[in-house]
C-alpha positions in Angstrom: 49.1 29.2 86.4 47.8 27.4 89.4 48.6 29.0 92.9 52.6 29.0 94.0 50.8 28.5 97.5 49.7 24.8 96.1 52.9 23.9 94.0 54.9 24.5 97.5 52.5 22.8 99.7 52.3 19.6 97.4 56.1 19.5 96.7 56.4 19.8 100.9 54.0 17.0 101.2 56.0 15.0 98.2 59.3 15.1 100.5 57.3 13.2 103.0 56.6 10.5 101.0 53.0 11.7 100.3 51.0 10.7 96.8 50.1 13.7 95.4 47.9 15.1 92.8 47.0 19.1 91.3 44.1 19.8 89.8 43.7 23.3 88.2 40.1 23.7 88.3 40.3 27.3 86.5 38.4 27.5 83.3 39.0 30.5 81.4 36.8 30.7 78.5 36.0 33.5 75.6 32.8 34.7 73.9 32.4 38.1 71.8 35.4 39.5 73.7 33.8 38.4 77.2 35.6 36.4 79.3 33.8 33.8 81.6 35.7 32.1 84.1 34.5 28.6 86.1 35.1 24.8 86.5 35.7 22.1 84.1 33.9 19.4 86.4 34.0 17.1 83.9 38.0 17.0 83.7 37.9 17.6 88.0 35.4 14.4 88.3 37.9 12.0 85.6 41.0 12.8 87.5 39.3 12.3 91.0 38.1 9.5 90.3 41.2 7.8 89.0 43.6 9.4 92.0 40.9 8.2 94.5 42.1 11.0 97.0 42.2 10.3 100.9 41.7 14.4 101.4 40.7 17.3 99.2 42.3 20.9 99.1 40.9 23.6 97.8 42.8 26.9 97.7 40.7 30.2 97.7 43.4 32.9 97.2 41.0 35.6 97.0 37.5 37.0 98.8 35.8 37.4 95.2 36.1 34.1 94.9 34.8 32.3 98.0 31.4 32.0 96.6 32.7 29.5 93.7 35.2 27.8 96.6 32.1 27.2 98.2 30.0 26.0 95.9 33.1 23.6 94.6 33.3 22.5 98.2 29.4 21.2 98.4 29.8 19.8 95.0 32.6 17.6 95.8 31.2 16.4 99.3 28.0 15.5 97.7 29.7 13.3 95.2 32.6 12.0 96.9 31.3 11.6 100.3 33.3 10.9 103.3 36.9 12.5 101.6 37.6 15.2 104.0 37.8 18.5 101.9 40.4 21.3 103.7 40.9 24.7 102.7 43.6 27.2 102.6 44.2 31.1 101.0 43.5 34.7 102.3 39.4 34.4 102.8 39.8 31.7 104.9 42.3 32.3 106.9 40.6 35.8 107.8 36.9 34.5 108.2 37.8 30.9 109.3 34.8 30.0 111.6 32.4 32.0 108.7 34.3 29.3 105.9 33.6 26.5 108.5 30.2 27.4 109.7 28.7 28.2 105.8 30.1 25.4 104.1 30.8 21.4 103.2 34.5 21.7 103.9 35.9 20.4 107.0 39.3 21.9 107.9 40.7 25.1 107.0 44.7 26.2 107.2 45.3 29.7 108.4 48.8 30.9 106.7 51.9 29.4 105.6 50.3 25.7 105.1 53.4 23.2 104.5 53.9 22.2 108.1 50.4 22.5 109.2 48.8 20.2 106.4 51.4 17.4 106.8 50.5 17.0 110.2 46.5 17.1 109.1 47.4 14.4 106.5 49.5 12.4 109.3 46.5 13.0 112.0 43.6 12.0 109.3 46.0 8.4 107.9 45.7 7.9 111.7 42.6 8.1 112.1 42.5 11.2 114.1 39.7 13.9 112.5 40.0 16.5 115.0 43.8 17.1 115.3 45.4 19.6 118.0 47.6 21.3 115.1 48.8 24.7 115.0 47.2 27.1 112.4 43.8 24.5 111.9 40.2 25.1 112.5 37.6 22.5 111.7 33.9 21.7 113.0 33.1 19.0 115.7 29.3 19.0 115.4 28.4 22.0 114.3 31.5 23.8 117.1 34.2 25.3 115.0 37.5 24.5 116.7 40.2 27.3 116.1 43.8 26.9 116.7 45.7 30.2 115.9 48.2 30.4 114.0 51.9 31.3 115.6 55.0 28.8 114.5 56.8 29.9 110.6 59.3 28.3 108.6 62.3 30.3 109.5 65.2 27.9 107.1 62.9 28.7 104.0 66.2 27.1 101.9 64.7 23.5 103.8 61.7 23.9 101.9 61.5 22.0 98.0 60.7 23.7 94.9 57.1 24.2 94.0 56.4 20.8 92.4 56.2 21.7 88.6 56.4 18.2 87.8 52.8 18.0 89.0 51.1 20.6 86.5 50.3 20.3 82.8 53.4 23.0 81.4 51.9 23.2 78.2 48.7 24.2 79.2 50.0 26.9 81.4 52.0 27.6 78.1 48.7 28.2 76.0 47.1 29.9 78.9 50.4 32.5 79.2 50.0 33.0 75.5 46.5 34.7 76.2 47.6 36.7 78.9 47.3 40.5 77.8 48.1 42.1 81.3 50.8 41.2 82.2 54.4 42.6 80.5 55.9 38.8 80.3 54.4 37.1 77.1 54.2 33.6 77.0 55.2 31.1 79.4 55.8 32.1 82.7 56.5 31.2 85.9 56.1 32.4 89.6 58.6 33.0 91.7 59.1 33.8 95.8 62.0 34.5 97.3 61.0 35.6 100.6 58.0 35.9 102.9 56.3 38.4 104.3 57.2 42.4 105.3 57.6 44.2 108.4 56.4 46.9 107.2 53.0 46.9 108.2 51.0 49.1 106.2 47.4 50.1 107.5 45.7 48.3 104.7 47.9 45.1 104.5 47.1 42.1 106.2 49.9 40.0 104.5 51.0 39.1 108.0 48.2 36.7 108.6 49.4 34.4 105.9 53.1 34.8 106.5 53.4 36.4 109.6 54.8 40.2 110.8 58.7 38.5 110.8 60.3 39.2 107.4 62.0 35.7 106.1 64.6 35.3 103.1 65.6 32.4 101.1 69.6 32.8 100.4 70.6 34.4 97.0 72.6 30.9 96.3 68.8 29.0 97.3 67.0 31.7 94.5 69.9 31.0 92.3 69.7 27.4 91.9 66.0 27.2 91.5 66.1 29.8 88.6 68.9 27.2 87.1 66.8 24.1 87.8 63.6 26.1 85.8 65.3 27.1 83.1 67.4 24.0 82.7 64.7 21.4 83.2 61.6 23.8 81.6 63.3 26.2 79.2 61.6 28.9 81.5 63.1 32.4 81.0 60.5 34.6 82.4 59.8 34.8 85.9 57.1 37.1 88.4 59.3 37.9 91.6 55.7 38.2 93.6 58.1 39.1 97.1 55.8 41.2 99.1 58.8 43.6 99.4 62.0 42.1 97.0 64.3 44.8 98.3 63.9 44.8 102.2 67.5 44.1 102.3 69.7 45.5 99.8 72.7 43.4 100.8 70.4 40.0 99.4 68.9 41.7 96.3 72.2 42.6 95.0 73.2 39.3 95.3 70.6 37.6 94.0 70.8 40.0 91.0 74.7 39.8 90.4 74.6 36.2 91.0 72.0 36.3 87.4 74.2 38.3 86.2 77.2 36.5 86.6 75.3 32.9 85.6 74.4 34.6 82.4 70.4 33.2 82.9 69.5 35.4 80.6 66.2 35.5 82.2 63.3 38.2 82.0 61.1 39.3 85.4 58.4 41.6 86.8 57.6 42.7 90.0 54.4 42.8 90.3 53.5 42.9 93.8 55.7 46.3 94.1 59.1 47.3 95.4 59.7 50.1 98.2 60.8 53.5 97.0 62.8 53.5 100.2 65.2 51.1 99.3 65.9 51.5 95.7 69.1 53.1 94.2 71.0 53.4 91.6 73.0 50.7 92.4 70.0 48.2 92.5 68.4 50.3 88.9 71.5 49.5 87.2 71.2 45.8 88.5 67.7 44.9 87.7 68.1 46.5 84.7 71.0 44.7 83.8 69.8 41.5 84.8 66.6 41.2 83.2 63.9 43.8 84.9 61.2 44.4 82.4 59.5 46.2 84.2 59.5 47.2 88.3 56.0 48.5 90.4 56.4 51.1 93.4 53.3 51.3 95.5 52.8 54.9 96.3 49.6 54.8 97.1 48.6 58.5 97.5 50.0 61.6 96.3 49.1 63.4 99.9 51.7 63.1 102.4 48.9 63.0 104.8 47.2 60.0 103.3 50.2 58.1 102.4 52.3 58.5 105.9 49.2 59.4 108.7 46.7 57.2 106.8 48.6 54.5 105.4 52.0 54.7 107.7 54.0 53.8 104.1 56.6 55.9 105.7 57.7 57.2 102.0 58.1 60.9 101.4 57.8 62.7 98.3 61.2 63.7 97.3 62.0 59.2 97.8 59.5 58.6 94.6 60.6 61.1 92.9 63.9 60.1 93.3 63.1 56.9 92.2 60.9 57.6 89.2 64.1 59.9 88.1 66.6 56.8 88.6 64.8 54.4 86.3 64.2 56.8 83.7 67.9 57.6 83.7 68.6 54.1 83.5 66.1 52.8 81.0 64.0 50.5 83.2 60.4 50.7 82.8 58.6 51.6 86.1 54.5 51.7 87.0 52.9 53.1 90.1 50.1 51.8 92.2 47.7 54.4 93.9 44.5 54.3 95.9 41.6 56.4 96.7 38.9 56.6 99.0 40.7 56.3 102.5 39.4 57.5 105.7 40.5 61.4 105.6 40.2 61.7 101.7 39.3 65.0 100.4 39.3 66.4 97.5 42.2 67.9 98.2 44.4 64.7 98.7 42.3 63.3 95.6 44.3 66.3 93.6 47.7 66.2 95.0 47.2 61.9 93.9 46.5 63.3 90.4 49.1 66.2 90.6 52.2 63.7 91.5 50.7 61.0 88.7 51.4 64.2 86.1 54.7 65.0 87.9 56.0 61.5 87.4 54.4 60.8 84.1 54.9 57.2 84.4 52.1 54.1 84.0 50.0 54.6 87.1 47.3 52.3 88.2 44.2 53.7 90.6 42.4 51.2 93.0 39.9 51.9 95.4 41.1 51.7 99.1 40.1 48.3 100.7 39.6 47.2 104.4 41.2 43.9 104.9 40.2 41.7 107.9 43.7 42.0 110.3 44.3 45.8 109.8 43.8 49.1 111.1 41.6 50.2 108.0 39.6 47.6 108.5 39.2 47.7 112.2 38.6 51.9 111.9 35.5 51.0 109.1 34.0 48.6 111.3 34.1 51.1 114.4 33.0 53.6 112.8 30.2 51.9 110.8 31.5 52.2 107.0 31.7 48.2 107.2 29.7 45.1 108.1 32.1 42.2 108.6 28.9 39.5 107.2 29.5 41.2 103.6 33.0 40.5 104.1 32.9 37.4 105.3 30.2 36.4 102.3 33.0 37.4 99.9 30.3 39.7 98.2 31.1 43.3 99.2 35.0 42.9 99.4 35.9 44.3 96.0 34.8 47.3 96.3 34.3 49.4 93.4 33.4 52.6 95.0 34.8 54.6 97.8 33.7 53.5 101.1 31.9 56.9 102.6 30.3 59.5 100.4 32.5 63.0 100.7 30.6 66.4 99.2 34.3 66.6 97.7 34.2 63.3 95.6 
């Protein structure tokens, strides 16, 4: 599926009377059970050259993949020429001077990009190329201009839907039908019903995109956009990618009575987790009942020291454990997301991790523990050496695969 982040930004730009045109570059392709994944340049050059675009975005959701964003980005400039090329996504707005400074593109957006890119569209039909515009950076021979990023949508209901008239549905459709991770099979789509989390984890840096201030769309706003998919696309499976769905109880139930009640008969994941903090019984029986295949809890670590000192979830044991014992009861299918490797691990905290994942006995998923530019973590690894913020920057060290520091214990 292409990024939600581009479906809302061209639907935004839409409402303002802007042409607009997506391009999903992503070319997943199979050999001997190997999956390869790149461009199709010559599909991106045909419908280039018949949209004859004024400006060029390029999203880059991930660090892994900056190296490709920036190869894309020469590519294009060298055949198109004077279209400016602007990028958005989490590696550039961590390292946006490094995006600026090492490649062909010429603006980047930091964050939440609807407001922020219709003034850059407005500036550049102007005529203006180096705009005063909150949350853009660009390059004014060879100076990279920043300005930070500090004003949010607040009325999320303003916003559009994500503009699914713009994207090929049954080629996401085929592409769904090959998807093997996820618990949703076939067609599905992606959905956000709120932005952001307050709860400021050491090793989250979700508030550079969205911002520490958690913002809600209304239940009745979530509702009629779940009605609009499945009316107009026959869409009945849904990701809720929230950052935290549950943060207020008082909403969720609504939003899940309210399917309920509209009989959507829908199915939906939550993939990016929910907080063992907030959920109950009376939310267990709800997702269940209103289409929860399957929830995620992000414990993180089975040490109270690593997951409260370390990580400042602010979850204690007996709260998962609670939880885990709820959706059992109730019949909804629940995972767990851990991590290892943090400043402070031992192999002591390493066995209390593995001691809870056999208490709880449930699907549980082991990452190592990154630093993200923005957080503590990250800021702690740089002082103290474990980190050099060029790899990061360079998109080549940032998934890392082993544990940062070498322990006699592990």
């Amino acid at each position: 599926m292409p990024p939600l982040s581009l479906l809302y930004l061209a639907s935004f730009l839409e409402s303002q009377n802007r042409e607009v045109r997506i391009f999903n570059s992503d070319c997943l392709s199979e050999f001997n059970r190997f999956y390869f994944w790149g461009y199709n340049f010559d599909e991106l050059y045909d419908s280039l050259e018949r949209f004859q675009p004024d400006l060029i975005g390029i999203s880059c959701k991930f660090s892994g993949v900056w190296p490709f964003t920036q190869r894309l980005a020469a590519i294009l400039k060298a055949r198109l020429g004077n279209v400016p090329i602007v990028i958005g996504g989490v590696h550039p707005t961590s390292f946006p001077e490094y995006c600026l400074q090492s490649s062909e593109v010429d603006y980047v957006i930091s964050g939440e990009g609807e407001q922020s890119l219709n003034l850059l569209v407005e500036a550049i039909s102007r005529g203006i190329s180096k705009p005063p515009i909150d949350g853009i950076a660009f390059k004014d021979n060879g100076v990279v201009t920043i300005f930070p990023k500090t004003t949010y949508i607040r009325q999320l209901d303003e916003l559009p839907f994500p503009a699914y008239n713009l994207i090929d549905i049954e080629k996401c459709r085929k592409l769904c039908e090959g998807d093997r991770i996820s618990q949703l099979k076939g067609i599905y789509f992606e959905i956000l019903t709120s932005r952001s989390c307050p709860n400021q984890c050491t090793f989250c840096n979700m508030h550079l995109s969205h911002g520490k201030e958690w913002r809600a769309r209304s239940p009745e706003n979530v509702i009629s956009e779940l009605e609009f998919l499945t009316r107009k696309y026959g869409i009945r499976q849904f990701s809720i990618i929230d950052d935290n769905f549950l943060l207020s109880k008082k909403r969720a139930v609504s939003i899940l009575q309210k399917i309920i009640s509209a009989d959507l008969r829908i199915k939906f994941i939550t993939p990016n987790g929910v907080s063992a903090k907030t959920l109950d019984e009376e939310l267990v029986v709800l997702l269940k009942k209103a289409g929860a295949l399957e929830i995620s809890i992000a414990i993180e670590s089975g040490s109270d020291f690593i997951r409260n000192e370390v990580y400042r979830k602010r979850i204690t044991k007996e709260e998962i454990l609670r939880s885990v014992r709820l959706c059992k009861k109730h019949n909804l299918p629940i995972r767990a997301f851990f991590m290892v490797g943090a400043p402070g691990e031992n192999d002591e905290s390493v066995q209390e991790t593995i001691s809870l994942m056999k208490q709880i006995r449930i699907p549980s998923y082991i990452n190592i523990t990154t630093p993200y530019k923005g957080t503590p973590l990250y800021e702690h690894c740089l002082k103290t050496g474990l980190l050099k913020e060029e790899d990061c920057c360079s998109g080549r060290s940032i998934d890392i695969r082993l544990p940062m520091k070498n322990s006699k214990d592990y």
